[in-house]
C-alpha positions as CSV (number, residue, x, y, z in Angstrom):
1,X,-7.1,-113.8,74.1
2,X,-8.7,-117.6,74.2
3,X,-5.9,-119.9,75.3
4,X,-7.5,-124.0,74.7
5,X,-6.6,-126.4,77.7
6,X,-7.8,-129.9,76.7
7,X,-6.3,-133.4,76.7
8,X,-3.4,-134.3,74.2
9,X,-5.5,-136.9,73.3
10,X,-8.0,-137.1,70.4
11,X,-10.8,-136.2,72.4
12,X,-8.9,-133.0,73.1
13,X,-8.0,-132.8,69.3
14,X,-11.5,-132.8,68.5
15,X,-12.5,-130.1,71.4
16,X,-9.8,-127.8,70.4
17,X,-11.8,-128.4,66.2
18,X,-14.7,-127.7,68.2
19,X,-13.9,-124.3,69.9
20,X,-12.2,-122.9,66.2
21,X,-16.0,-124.1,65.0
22,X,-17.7,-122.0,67.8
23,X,-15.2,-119.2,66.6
24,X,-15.7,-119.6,63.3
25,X,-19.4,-119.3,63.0
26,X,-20.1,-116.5,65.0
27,X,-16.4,-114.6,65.5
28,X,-14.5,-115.4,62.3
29,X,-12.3,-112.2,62.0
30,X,-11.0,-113.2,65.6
31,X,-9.5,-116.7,63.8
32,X,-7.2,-114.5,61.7
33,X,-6.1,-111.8,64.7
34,X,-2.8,-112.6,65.8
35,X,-2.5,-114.0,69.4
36,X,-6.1,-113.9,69.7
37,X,-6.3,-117.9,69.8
38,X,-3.6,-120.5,72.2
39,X,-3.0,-123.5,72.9
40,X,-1.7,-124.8,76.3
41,X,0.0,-128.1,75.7
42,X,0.1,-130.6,78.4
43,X,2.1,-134.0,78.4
44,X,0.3,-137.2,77.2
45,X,3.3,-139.3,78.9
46,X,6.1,-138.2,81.5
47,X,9.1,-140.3,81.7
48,X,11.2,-140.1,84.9
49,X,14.8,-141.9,85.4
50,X,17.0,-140.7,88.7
51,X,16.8,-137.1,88.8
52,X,16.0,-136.6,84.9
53,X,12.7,-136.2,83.9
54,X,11.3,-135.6,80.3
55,X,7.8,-134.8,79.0
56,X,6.1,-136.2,76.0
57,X,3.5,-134.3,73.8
58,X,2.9,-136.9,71.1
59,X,2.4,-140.4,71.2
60,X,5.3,-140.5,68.6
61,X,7.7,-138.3,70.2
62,X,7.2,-140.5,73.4
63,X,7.3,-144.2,71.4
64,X,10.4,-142.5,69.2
65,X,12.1,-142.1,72.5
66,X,11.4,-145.2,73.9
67,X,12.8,-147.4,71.6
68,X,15.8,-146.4,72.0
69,X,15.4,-145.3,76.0
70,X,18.0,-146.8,78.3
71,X,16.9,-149.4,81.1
72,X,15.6,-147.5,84.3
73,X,13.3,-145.4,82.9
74,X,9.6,-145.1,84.4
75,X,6.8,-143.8,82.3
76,X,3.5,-142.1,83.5
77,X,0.3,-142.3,80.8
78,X,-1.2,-138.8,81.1
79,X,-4.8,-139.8,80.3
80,X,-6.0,-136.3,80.8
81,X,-5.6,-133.2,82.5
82,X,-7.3,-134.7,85.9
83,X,-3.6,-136.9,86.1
84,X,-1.7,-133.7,86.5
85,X,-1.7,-133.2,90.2
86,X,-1.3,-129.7,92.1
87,X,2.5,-129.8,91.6
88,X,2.7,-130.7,88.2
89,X,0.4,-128.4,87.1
90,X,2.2,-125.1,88.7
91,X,5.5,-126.6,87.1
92,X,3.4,-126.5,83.7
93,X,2.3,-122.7,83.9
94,X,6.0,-121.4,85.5
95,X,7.3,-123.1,82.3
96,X,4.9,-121.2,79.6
97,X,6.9,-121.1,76.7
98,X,7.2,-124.7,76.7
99,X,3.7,-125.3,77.0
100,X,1.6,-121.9,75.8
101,X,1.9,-121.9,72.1
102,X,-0.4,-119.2,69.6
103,X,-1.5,-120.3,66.3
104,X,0.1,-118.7,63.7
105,X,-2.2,-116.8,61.9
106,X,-0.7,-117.3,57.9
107,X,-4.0,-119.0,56.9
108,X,-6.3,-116.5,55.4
109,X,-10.3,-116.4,56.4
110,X,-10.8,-118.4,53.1
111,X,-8.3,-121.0,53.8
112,X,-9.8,-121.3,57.7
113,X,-13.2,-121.6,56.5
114,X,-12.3,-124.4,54.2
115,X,-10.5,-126.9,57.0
116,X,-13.5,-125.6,59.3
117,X,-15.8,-126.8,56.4
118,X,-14.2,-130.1,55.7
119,X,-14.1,-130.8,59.5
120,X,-17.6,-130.1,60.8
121,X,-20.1,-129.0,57.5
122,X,-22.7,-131.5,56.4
123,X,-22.4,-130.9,52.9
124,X,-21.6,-133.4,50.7
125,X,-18.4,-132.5,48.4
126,X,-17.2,-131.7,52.3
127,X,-18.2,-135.3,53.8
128,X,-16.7,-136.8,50.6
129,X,-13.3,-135.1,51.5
130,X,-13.3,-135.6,55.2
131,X,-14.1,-139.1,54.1
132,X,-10.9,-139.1,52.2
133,X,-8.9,-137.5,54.4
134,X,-9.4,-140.6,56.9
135,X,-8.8,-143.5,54.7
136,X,-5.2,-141.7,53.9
137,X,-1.8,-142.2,56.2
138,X,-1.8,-140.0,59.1
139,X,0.8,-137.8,59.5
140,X,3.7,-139.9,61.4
141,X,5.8,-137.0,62.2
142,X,4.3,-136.9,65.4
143,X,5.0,-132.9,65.4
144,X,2.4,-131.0,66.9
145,X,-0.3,-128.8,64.3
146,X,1.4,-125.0,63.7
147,X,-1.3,-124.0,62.1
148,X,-5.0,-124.2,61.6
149,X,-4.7,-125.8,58.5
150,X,-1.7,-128.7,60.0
151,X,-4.4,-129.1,62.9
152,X,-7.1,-130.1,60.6
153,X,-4.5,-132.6,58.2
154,X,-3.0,-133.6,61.0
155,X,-4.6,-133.7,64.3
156,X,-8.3,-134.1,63.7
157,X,-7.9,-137.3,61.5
158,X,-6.4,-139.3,64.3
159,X,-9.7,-137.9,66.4
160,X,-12.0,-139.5,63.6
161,X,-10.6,-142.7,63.1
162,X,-10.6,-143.3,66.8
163,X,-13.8,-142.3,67.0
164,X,-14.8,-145.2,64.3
165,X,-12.8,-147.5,66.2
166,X,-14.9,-147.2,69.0
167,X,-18.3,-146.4,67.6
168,X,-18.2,-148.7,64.7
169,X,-19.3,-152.7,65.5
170,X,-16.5,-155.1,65.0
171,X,-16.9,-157.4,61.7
172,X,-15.7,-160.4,63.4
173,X,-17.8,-160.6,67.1
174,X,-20.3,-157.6,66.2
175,X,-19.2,-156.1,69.0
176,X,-17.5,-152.1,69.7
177,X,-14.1,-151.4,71.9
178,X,-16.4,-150.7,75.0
179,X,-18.8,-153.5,74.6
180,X,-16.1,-155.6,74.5
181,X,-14.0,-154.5,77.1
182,X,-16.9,-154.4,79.5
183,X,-17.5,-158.4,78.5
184,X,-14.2,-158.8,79.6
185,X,-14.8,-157.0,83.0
């Protein structure tokens, strides 16, 4: 069993594409053996207010909520797993069925092998339609991916268009996210 602890981020969107990758090229069977591969979900926000606390997996789960949150609430960004401190992180494992969750293994090897494709292959008719999964709507749901193919529709795109937000030069000062934030500094 392989169980992926990353950041709910979309850095950790993209490592968890990267380790089904690894698996892929050189253990594909494994990808289709049920329970084999995990994922161990940590918060990306944690929202306390008197003695109630609640614990946000999706930026859209946690902004749904928030609109509509009463006064008093305090909110804690989760920026990755090095937030969680000692306590939180033994609360996380004595609470595994909220946070351990298998992919479902309903894809079949030729299914896998085409999200892994569109995701990482350099071929062209595969470039083409990774380039049009990122100029389509994301996925607002905000639900996290049940299986491999929901990952790659729905988690993964929000990884590449972040990543062309910050590697890509601004049209108006020529300038990326980090270039400019360290001009501000």
């Amino acid at each position: 069993k392989v169980v992926i602890v990353c950041d709910q981020d979309p850095d950790g969107s993209h490592i968890k594409g990267l380790i089904i990758n690894f698996f892929h090229t050189y253990y594909p069977e494994l990808l289709t053996s049920p329970g084999f591969l995990n994922v161990f979900h940590t918060p990306i926000v944690v929202g306390k207010h008197r003695n109630e606390k609640r614990m946000f997996f999706t930026l859209h789960e946690f902004d749904t909520f928030r609109r509509d949150a009463p006064a008093g609430w305090k909110f804690k960004w989760y920026k990755g797993l090095g937030t969680s401190n000692a306590t939180e992180a033994k609360e996380y494992f004595r609470h595994m069925d909220r946070h351990l969750k298998p992919f479902p293994h309903t894809e079949t090897e030729a299914a896998i092998d085409r999200c892994v494709n569109v995701a990482f292959s350099d071929d062209k008719t595969y470039k083409d339609l990774r380039k049009q999964m990122v100029r389509e709507p994301l996925d607002e749901t905000g639900e996290l991916a049940n299986s491999f193919e929901e990952f790659f529709v729905k988690e993964l795109p929000v990884f590449w268009r972040d990543d062309n937000e910050r590697s890509m030069s601004n049209a108006i000062d020529g300038s990326k996210v980090s270039q400019r934030k360290i001009l501000y500094s």
